[in-house]
C-alpha positions as protocol buffer text, in pm:
chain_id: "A"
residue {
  index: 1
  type: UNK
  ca { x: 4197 y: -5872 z: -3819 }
}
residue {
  index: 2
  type: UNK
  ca { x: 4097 y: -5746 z: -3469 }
}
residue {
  index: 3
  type: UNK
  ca { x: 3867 y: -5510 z: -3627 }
}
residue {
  index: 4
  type: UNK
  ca { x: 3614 y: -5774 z: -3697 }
}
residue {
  index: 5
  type: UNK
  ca { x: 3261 y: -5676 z: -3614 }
}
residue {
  index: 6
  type: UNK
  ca { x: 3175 y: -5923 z: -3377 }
}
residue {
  index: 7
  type: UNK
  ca { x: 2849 y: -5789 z: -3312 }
}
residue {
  index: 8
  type: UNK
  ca { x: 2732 y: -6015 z: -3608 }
}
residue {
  index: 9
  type: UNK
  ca { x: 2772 y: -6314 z: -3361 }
}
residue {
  index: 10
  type: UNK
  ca { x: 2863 y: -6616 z: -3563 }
}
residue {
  index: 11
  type: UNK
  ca { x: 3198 y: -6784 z: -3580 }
}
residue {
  index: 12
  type: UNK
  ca { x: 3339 y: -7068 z: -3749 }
}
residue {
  index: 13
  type: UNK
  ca { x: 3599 y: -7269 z: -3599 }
}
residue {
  index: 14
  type: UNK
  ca { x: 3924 y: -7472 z: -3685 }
}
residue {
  index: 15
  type: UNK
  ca { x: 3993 y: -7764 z: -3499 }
}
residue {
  index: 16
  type: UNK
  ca { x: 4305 y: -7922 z: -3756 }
}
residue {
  index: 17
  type: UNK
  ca { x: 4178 y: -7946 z: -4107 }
}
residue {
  index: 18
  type: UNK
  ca { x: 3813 y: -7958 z: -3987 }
}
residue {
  index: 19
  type: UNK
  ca { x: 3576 y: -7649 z: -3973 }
}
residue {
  index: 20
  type: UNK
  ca { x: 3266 y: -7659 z: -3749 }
}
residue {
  index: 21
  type: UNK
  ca { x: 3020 y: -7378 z: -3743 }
}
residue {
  index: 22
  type: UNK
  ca { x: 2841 y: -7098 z: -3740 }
}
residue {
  index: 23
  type: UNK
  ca { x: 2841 y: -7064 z: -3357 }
}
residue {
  index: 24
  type: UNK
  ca { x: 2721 y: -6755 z: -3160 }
}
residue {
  index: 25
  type: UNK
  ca { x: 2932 y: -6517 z: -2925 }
}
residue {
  index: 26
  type: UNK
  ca { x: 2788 y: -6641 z: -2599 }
}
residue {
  index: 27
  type: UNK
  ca { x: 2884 y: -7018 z: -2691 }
}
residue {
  index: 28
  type: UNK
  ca { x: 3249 y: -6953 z: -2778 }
}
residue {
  index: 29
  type: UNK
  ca { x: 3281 y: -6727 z: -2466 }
}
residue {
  index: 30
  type: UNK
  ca { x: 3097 y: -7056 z: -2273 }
}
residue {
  index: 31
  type: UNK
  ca { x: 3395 y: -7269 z: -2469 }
}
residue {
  index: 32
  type: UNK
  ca { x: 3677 y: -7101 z: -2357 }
}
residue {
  index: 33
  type: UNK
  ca { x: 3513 y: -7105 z: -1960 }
}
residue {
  index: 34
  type: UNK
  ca { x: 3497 y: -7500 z: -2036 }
}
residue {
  index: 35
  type: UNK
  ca { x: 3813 y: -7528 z: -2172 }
}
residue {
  index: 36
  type: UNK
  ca { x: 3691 y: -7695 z: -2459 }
}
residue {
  index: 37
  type: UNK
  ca { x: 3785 y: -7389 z: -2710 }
}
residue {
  index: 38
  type: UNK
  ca { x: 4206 y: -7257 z: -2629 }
}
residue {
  index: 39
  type: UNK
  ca { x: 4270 y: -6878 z: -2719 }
}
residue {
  index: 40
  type: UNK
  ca { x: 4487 y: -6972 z: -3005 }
}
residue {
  index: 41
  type: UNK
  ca { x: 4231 y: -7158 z: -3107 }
}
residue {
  index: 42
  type: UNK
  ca { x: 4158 y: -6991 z: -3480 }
}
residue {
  index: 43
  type: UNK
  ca { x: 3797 y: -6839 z: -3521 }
}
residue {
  index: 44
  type: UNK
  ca { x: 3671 y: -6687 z: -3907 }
}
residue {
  index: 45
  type: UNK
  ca { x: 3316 y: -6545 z: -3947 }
}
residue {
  index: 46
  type: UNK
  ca { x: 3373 y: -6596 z: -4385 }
}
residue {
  index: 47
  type: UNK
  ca { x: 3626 y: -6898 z: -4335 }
}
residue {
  index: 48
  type: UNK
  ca { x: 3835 y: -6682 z: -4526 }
}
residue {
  index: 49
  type: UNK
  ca { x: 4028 y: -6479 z: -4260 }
}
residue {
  index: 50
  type: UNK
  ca { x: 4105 y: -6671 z: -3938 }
}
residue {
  index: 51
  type: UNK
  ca { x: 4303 y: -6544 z: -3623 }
}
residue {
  index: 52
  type: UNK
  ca { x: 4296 y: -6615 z: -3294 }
}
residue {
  index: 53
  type: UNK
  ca { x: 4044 y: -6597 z: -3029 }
}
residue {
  index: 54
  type: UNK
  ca { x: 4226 y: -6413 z: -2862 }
}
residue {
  index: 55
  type: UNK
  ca { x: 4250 y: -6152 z: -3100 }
}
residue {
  index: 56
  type: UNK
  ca { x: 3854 y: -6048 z: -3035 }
}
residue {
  index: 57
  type: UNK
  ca { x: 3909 y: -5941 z: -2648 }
}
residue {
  index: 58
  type: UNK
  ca { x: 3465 y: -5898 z: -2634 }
}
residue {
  index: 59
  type: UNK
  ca { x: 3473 y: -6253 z: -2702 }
}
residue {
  index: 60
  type: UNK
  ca { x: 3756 y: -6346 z: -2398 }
}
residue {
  index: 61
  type: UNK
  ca { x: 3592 y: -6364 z: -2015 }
}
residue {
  index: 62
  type: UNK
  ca { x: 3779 y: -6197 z: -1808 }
}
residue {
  index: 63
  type: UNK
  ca { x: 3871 y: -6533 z: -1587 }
}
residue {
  index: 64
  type: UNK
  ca { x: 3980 y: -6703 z: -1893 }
}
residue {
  index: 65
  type: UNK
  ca { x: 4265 y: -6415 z: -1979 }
}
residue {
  index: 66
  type: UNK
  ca { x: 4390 y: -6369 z: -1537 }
}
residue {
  index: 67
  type: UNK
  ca { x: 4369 y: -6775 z: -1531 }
}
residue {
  index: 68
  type: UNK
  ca { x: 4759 y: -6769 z: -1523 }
}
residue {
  index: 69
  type: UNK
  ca { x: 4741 y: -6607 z: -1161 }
}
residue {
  index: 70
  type: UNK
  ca { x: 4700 y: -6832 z: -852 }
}
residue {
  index: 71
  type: UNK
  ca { x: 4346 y: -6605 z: -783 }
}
residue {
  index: 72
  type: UNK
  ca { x: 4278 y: -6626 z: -1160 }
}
residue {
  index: 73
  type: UNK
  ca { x: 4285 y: -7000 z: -1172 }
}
residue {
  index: 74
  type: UNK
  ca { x: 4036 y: -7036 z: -851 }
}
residue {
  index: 75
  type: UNK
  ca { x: 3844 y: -6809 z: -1036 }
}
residue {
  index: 76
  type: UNK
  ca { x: 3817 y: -6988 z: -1329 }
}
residue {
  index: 77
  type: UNK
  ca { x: 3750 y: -7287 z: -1134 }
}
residue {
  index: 78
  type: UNK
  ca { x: 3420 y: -7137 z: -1038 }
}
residue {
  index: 79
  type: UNK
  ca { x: 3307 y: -6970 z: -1340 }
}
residue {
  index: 80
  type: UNK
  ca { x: 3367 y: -7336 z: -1485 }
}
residue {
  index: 81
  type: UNK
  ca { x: 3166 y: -7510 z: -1226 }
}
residue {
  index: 82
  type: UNK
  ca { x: 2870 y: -7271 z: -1290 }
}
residue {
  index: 83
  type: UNK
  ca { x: 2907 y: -7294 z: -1686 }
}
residue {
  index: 84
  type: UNK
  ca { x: 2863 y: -7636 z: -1672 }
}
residue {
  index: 85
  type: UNK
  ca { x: 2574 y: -7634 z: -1471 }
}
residue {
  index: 86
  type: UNK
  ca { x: 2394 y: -7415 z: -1675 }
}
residue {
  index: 87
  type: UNK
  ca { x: 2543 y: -7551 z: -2019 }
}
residue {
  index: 88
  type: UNK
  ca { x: 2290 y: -7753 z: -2228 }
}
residue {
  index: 89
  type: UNK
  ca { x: 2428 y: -8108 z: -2241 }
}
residue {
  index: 90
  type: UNK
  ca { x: 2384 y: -8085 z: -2681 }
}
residue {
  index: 91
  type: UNK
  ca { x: 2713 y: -8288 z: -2807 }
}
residue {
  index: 92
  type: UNK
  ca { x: 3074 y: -8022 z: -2914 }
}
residue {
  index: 93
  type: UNK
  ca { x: 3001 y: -7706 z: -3057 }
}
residue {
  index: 94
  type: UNK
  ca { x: 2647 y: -7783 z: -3149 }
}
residue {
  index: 95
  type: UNK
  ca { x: 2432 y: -7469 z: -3193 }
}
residue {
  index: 96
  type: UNK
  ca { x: 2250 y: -7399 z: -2915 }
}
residue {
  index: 97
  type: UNK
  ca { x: 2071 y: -7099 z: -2688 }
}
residue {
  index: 98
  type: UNK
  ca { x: 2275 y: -7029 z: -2370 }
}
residue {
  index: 99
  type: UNK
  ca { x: 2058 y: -7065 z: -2050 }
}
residue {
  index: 100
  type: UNK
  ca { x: 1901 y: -6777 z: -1874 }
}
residue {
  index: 101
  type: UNK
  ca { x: 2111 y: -6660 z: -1563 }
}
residue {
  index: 102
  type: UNK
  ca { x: 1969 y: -6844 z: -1262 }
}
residue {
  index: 103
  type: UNK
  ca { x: 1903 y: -6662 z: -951 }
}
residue {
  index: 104
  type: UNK
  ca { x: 2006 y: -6907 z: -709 }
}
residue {
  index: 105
  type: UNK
  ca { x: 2336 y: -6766 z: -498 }
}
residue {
  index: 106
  type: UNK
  ca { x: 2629 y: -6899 z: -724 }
}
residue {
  index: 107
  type: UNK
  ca { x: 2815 y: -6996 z: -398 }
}
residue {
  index: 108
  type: UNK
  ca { x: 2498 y: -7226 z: -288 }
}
residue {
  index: 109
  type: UNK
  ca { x: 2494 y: -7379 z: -621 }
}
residue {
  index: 110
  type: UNK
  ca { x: 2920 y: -7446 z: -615 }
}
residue {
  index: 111
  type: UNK
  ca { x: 2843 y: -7609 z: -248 }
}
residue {
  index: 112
  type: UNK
  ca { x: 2567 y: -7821 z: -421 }
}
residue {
  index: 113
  type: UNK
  ca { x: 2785 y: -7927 z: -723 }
}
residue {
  index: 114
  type: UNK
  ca { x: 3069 y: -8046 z: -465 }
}
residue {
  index: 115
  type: UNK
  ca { x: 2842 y: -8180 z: -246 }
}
residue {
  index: 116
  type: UNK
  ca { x: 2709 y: -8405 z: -533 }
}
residue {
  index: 117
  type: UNK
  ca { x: 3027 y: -8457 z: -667 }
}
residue {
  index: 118
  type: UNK
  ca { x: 3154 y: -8636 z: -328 }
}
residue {
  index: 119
  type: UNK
  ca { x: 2831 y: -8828 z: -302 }
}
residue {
  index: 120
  type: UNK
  ca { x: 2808 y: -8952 z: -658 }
}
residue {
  index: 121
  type: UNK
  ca { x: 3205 y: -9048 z: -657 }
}
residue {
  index: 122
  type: UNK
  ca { x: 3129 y: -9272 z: -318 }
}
residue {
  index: 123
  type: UNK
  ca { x: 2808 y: -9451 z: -411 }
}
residue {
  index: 124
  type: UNK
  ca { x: 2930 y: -9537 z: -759 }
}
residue {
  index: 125
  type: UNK
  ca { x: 3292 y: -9617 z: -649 }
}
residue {
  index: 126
  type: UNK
  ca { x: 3363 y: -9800 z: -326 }
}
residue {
  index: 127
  type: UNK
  ca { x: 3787 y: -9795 z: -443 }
}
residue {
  index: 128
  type: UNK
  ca { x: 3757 y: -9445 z: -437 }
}
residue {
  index: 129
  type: UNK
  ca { x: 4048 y: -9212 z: -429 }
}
residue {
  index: 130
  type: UNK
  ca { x: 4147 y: -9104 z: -110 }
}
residue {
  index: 131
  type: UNK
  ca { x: 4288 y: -8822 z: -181 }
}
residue {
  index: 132
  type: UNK
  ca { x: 4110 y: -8655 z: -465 }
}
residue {
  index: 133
  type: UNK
  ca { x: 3830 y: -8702 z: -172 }
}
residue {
  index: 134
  type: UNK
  ca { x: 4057 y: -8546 z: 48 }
}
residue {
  index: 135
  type: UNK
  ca { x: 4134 y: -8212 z: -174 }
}
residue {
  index: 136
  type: UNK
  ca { x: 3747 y: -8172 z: -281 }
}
residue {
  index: 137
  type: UNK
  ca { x: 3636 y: -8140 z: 96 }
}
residue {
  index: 138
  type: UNK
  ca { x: 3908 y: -7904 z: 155 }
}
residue {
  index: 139
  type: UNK
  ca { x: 3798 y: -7689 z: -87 }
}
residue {
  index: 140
  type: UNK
  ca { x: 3465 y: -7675 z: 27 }
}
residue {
  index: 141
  type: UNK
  ca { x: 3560 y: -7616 z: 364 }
}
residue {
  index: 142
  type: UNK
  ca { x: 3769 y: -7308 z: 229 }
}
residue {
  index: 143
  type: UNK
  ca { x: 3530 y: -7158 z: 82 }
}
residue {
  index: 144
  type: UNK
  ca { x: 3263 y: -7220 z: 359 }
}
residue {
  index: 145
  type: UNK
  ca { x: 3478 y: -7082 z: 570 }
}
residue {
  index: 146
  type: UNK
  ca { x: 3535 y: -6793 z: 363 }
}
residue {
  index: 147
  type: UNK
  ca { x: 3226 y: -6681 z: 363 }
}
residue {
  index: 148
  type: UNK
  ca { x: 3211 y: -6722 z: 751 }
}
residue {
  index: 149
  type: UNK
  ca { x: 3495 y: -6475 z: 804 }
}
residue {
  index: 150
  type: UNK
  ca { x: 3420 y: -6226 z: 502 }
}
residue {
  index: 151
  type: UNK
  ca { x: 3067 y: -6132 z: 530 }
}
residue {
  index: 152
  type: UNK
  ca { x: 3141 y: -6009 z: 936 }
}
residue {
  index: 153
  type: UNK
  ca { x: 3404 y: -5798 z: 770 }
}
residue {
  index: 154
  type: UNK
  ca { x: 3143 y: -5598 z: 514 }
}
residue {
  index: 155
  type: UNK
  ca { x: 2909 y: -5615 z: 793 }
}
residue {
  index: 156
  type: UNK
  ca { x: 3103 y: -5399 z: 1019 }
}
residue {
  index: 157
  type: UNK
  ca { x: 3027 y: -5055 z: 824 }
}
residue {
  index: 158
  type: UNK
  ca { x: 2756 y: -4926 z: 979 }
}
residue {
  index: 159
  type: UNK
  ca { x: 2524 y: -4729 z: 750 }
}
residue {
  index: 160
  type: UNK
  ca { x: 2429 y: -4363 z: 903 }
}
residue {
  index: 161
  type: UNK
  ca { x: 2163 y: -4213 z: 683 }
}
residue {
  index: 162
  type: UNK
  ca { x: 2199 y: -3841 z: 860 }
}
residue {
  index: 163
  type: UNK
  ca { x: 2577 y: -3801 z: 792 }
}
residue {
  index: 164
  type: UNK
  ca { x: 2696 y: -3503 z: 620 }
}
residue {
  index: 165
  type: UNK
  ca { x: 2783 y: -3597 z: 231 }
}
residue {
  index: 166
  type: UNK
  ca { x: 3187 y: -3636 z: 261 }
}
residue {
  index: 167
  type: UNK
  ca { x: 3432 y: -3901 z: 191 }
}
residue {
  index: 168
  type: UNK
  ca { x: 3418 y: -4256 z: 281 }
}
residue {
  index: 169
  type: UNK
  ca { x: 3060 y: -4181 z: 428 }
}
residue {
  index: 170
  type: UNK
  ca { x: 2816 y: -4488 z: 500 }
}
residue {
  index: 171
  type: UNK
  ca { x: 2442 y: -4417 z: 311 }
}
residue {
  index: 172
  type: UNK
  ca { x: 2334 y: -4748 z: 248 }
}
residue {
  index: 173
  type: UNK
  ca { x: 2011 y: -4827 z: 200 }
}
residue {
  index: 174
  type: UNK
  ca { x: 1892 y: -4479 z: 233 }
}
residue {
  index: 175
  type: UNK
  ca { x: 1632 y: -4249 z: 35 }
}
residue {
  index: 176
  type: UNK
  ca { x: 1887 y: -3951 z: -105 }
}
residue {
  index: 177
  type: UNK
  ca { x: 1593 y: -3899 z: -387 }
}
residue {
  index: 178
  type: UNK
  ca { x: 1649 y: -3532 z: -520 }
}
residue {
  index: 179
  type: UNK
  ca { x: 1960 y: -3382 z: -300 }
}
residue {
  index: 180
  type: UNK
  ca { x: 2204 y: -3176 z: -466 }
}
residue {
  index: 181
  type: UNK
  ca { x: 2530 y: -3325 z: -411 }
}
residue {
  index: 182
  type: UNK
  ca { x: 2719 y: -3122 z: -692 }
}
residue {
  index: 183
  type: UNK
  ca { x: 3082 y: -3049 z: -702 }
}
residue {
  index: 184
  type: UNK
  ca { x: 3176 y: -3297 z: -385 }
}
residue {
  index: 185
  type: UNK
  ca { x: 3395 y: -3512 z: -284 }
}
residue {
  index: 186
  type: UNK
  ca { x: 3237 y: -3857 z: -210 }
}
residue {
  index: 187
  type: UNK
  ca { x: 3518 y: -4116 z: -324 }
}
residue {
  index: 188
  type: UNK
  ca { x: 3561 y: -4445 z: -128 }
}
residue {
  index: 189
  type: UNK
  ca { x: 3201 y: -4442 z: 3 }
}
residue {
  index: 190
  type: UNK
  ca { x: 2891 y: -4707 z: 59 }
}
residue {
  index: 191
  type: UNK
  ca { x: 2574 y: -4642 z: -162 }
}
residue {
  index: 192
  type: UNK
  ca { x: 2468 y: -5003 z: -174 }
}
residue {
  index: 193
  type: UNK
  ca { x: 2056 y: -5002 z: -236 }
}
residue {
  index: 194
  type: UNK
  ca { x: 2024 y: -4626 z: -204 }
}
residue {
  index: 195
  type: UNK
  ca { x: 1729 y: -4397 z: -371 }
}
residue {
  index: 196
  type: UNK
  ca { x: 1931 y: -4138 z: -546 }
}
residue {
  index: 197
  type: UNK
  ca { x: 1670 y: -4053 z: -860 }
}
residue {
  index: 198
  type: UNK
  ca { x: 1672 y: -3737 z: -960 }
}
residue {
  index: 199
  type: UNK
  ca { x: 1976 y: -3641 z: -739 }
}
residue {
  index: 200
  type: UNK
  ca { x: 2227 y: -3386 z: -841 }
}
residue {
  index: 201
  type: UNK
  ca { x: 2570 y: -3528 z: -859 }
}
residue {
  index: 202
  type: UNK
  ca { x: 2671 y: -3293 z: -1136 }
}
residue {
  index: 203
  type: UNK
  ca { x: 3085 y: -3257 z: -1158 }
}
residue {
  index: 204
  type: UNK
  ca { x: 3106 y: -3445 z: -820 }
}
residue {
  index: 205
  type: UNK
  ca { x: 3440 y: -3693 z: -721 }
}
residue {
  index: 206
  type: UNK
  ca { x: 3253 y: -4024 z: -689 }
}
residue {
  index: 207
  type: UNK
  ca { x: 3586 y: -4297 z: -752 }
}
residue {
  index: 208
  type: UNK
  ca { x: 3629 y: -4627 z: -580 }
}
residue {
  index: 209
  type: UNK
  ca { x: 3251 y: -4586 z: -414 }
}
residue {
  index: 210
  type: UNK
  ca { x: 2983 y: -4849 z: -422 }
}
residue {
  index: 211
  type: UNK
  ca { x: 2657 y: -4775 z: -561 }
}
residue {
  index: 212
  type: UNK
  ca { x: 2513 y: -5136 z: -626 }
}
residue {
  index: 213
  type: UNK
  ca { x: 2213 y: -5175 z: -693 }
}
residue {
  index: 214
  type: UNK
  ca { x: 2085 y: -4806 z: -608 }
}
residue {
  index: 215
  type: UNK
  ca { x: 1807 y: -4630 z: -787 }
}
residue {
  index: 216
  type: UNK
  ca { x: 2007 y: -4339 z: -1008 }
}
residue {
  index: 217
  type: UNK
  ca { x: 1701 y: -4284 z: -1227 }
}
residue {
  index: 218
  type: UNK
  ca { x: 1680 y: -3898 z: -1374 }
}
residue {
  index: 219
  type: UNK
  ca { x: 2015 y: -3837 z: -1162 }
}
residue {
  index: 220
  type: UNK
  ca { x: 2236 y: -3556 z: -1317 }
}
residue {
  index: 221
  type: UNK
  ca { x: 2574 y: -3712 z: -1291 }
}
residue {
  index: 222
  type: UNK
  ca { x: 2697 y: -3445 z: -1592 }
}
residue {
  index: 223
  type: UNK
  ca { x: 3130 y: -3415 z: -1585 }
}
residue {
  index: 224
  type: UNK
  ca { x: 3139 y: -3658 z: -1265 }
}
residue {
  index: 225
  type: UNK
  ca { x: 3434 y: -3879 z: -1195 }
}
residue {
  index: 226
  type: UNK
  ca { x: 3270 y: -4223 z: -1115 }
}
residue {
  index: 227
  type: UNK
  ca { x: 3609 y: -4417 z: -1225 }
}
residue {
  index: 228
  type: UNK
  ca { x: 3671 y: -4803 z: -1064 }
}
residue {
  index: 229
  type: UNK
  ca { x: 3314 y: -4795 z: -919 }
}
residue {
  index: 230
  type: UNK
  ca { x: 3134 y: -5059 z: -858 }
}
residue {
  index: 231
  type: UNK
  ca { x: 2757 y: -5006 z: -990 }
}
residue {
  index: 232
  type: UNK
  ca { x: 2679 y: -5357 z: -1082 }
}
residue {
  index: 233
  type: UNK
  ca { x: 2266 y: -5381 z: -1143 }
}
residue {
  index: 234
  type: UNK
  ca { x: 2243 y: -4996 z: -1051 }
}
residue {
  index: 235
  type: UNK
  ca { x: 1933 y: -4805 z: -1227 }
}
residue {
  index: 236
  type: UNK
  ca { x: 2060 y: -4512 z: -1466 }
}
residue {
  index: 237
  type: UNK
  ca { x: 1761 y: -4487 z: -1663 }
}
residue {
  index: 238
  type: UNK
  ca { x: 1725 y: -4117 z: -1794 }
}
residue {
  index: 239
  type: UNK
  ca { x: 2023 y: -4040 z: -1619 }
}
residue {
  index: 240
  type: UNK
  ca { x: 2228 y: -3789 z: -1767 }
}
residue {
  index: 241
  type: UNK
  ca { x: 2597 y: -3915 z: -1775 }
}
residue {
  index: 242
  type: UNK
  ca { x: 2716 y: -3641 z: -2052 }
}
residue {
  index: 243
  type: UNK
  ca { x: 3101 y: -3602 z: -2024 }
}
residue {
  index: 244
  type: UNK
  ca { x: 3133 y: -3823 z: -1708 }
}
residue {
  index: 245
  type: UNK
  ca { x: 3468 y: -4070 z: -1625 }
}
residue {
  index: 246
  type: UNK
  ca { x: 3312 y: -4441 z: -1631 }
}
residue {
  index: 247
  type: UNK
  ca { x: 3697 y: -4558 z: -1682 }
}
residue {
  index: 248
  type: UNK
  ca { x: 3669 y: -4948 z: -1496 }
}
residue {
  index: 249
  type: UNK
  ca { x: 3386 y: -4887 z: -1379 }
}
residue {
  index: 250
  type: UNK
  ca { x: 3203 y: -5236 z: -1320 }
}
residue {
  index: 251
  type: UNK
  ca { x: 2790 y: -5130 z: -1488 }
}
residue {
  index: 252
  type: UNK
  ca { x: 2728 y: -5487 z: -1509 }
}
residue {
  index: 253
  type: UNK
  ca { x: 2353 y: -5601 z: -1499 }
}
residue {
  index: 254
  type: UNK
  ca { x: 2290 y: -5203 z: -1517 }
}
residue {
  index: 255
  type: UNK
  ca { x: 2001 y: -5071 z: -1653 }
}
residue {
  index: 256
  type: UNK
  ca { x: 2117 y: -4763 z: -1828 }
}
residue {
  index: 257
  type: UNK
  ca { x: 1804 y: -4771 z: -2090 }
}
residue {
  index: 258
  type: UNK
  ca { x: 1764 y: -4401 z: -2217 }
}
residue {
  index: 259
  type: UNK
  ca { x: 2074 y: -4244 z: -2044 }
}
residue {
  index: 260
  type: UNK
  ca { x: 2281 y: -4004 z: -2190 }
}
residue {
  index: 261
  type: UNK
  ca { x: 2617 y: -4118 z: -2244 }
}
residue {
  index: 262
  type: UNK
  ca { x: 2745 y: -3854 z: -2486 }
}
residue {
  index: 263
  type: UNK
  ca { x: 3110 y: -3772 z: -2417 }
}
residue {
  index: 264
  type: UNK
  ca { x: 3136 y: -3978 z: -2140 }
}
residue {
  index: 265
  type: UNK
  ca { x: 3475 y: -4178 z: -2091 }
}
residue {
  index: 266
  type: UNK
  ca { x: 3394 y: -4545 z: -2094 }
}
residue {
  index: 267
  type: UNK
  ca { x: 3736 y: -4693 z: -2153 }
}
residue {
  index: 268
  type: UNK
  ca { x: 3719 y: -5031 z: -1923 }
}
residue {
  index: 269
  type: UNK
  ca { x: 3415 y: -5021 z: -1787 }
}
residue {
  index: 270
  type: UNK
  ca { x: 3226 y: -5346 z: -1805 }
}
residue {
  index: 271
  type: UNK
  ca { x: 2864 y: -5362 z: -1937 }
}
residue {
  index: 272
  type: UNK
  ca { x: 2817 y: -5704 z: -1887 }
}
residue {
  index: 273
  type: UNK
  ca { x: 2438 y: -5820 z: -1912 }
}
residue {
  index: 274
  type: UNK
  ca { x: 2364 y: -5446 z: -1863 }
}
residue {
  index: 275
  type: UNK
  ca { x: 2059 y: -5299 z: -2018 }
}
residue {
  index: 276
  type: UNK
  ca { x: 2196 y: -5082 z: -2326 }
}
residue {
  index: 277
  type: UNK
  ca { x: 2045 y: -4684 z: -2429 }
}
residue {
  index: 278
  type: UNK
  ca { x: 1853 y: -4852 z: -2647 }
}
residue {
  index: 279
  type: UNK
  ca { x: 1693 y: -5167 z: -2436 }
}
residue {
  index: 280
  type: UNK
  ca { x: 1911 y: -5407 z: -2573 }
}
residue {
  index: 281
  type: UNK
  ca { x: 2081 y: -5663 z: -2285 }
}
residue {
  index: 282
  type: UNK
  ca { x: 2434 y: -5619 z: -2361 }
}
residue {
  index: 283
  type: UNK
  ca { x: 2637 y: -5964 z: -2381 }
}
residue {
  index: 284
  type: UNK
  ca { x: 2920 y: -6080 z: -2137 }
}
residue {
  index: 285
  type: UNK
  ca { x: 3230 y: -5975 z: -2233 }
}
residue {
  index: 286
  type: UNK
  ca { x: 3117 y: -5612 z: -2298 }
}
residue {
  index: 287
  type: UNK
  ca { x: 3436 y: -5405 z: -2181 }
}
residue {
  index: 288
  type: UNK
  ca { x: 3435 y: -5069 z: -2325 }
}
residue {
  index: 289
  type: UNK
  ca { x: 3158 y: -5110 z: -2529 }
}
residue {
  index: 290
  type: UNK
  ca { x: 2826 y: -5264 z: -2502 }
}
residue {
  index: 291
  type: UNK
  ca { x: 2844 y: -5601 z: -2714 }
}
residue {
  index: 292
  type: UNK
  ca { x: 2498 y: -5645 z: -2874 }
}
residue {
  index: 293
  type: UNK
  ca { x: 2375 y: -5995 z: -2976 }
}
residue {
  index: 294
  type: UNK
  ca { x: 2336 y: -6092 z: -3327 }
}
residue {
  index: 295
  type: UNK
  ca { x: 2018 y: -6013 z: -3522 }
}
């Protein structure tokens, strides 16, 4: 039953003796965020053969399955103050488009939604409760404050473009465009918004690094270890990737459009939103595989 292809994107769903349905990927995914869909909720895409949602693990966000942890359930908090800004406000489970991702900083638009919330509860209800009140300015202190004492903290690295390539080096924001890095060590370092295309990173140690949003177009990154790093909306286009360790490696918003993945380890990496080989966006959810929509 876990075998389903759920690359064919439509569901139907049990609620008791009712079905509802077809329903794409994206809007159970949106569900279970909402808590509006459970994981034992049962799921069938012939209504013959039903099982759990939590049987199809592409269809499960990742803050829905660690909500049982204290960090988890802030988490999920979040995600489900952002899915319901963005949800269409159609009545249960009707079949709808998801909205495009906004690009307005999700921890602006969590300030806003509290900030509304506290307004609209005191204008429209002069009994309000004190101490609901209480706990939703808390939280938005928290995280205000959060950001006050975090962002010093990533700050503090200080980015040295001349530095010989080793370990835990600092090349942010720097144009590396063509330099043959092959066969080194450069674990645990800072790449963020660095011009590597057409660098040579060929059999290189590259684990626990950050390469966000760096330009890796044409890069040879053949037999590398690039496990647990974080390359979220990185450019691999062209790239050749051919037998190299992606294991948890976060490629989300990627755009890895006519790489060459051949061999390469992908167990737990995440391809959310990423751009697929082919052009295709994959969906969210994409965790070892890129999850295509529905044709």
């Amino acid at each position: 039953m876990g075998h389903t292809d759920t690359n064919k994107g439509r569901w139907f769903v049990k609620k008791g003796d009712v079905i509802h349905g077809p329903f794409p990927n994206q809007l159970i995914s949106s569900y279970l965020v909402l808590g509006r869909l459970q994981l034992d909720t049962e799921i069938s895409q012939d209504k013959k053969n039903w099982a759990p949602i939590s049987n199809y693990r592409a269809l499960v966000p990742d803050v829905v399955i660690n909500a049982h942890t204290s960090e988890g359930a802030k988490a999920l908090m979040l995600a489900r103050v952002r899915e319901d800004e963005r949800s269409s406000r159609s009545g249960e489970f009707e079949d709808t488009e998801l909205e495009r991702r906004e690009n307005e900083d999700q921890v602006v638009k969590l300030h806003r939604q509290l900030r509304d919330d506290v307004l609209k509860r005191y204008r429209t209800k002069p009994e309000i409760n004190l101490r609901n009140l209480f706990i939703v300015i808390i939280i938005f202190v928290l995280l205000v404050l959060s950001i006050i004492i975090l962002r010093p903290m990533e700050d503090s690295v200080q980015a040295d473009c001349t530095a010989m390539p080793q370990q835990g080096i600092d090349w942010s924001n720097c144009n590396k465009q063509g330099q043959n890095l092959s066969g080194l060590d450069l674990s645990n370092s800072h790449f963020m918004n660095t011009r590597f295309n057409n660098a040579d990173f060929s059999r290189s140690r590259l684990d626990n690094s950050d390469f966000s949003y760096a330009d890796l177009s044409q890069a040879l990154m053949q037999q590398a270890s690039v496990a647990e790093v974080k390359m979220i909306g990185v450019i691999l286009r062209q790239a050749n990737l051919q037998g190299a360790n992606l294991t948890s490696t976060d490629l989300s918003y990627a755009d890895l459009e006519g790489a060459d993945l051949d061999e390469a380890v992908i167990t737990g990496a995440h391809f959310d939103h990423a751009i697929w080989l082919n052009g295709e966006t994959c969906l969210a959810g994409s965790v070892g595989a890129c999850l295509l929509p529905s044709k």
